[in-house]
C-alpha positions as CSV (number, residue, x, y, z in Angstrom):
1,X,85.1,112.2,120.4
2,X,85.8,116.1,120.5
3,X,86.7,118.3,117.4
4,X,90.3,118.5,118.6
5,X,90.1,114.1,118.3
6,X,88.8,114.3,115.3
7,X,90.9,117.1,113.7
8,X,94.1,114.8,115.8
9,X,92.7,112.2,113.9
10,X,93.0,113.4,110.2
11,X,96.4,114.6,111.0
12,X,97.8,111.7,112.8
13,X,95.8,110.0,110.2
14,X,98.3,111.6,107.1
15,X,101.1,110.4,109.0
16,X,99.5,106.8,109.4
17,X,98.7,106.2,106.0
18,X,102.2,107.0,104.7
19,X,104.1,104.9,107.0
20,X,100.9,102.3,106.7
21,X,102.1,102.4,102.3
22,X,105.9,102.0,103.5
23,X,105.2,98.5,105.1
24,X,103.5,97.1,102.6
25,X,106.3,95.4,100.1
26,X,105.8,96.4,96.7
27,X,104.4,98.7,94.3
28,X,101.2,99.9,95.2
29,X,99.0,101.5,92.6
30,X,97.0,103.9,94.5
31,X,97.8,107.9,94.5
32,X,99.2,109.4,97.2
33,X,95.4,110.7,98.4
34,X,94.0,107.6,98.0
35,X,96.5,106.6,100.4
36,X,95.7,109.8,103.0
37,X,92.6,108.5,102.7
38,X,93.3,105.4,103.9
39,X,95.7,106.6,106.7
40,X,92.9,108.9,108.0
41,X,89.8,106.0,108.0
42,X,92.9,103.4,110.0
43,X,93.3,106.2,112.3
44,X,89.8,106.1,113.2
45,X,89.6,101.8,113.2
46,X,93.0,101.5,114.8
47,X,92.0,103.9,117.9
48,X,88.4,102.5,118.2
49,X,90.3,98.6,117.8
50,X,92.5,99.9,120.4
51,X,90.1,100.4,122.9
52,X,87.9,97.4,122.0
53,X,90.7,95.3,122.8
54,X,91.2,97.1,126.1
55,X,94.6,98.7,125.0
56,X,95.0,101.7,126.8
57,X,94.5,104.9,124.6
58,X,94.3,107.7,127.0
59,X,97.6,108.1,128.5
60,X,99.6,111.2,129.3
61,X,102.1,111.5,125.9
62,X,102.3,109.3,122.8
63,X,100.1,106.0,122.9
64,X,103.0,104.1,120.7
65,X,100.7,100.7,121.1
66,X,97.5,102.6,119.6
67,X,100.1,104.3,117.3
68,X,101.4,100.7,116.3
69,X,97.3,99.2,115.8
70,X,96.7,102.2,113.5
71,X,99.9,101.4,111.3
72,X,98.9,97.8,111.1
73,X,95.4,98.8,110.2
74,X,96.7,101.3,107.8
75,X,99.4,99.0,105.5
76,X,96.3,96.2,105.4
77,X,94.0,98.9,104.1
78,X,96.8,99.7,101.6
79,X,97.2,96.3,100.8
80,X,93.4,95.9,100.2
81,X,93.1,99.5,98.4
82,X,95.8,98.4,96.1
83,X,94.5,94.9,95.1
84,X,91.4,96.2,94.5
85,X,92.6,99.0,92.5
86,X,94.9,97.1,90.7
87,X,92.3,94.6,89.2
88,X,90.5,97.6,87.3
89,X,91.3,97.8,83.5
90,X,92.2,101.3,82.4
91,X,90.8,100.6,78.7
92,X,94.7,100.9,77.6
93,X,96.0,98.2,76.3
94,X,99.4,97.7,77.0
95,X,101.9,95.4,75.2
């Protein structure tokens, strides 16, 4: 992968993680980084998925079905961040 992939890839991977946390129902409590984050690691796992499952990623224009496996990838990451984050205990106890 290039700089320009990888610098596509944190960008696209911004994008990914916020439409990834809009298709998850629910609250999530995970900050809005946290959720970049995420977005930008799918990015990476949805395009190297992609190409594992023969999909094609290298086309001339927007690769919607590598576009659609990073989404996916992203709103389960979300869903996983946000379970996992939600079973911490602060150390406030609220009533």
């Amino acid at each position: 992968m290039t700089i320009t992939g990888i610098i596509t890839a944190i960008l696209i991977g911004i994008v990914i993680g916020v439409l990834g946390r809009l298709v998850v129902p629910g609250r999530q409590n995970i900050s809005v980084i946290v959720t970049i984050l995420v977005g930008i690691v799918a990015a990476f796992l949805g395009t190297a998925l992609a190409r594992a499952l023969g999909l094609p990623t290298a086309t001339n224009g927007i690769d919607w079905i590598e576009l659609l496996v990073q989404v996916v990838v992203a709103a389960i990451g979300v869903a996983l961040v946000s379970a996992l984050m939600g079973r911490r205990r602060t150390g406030v106890v609220r009533r």
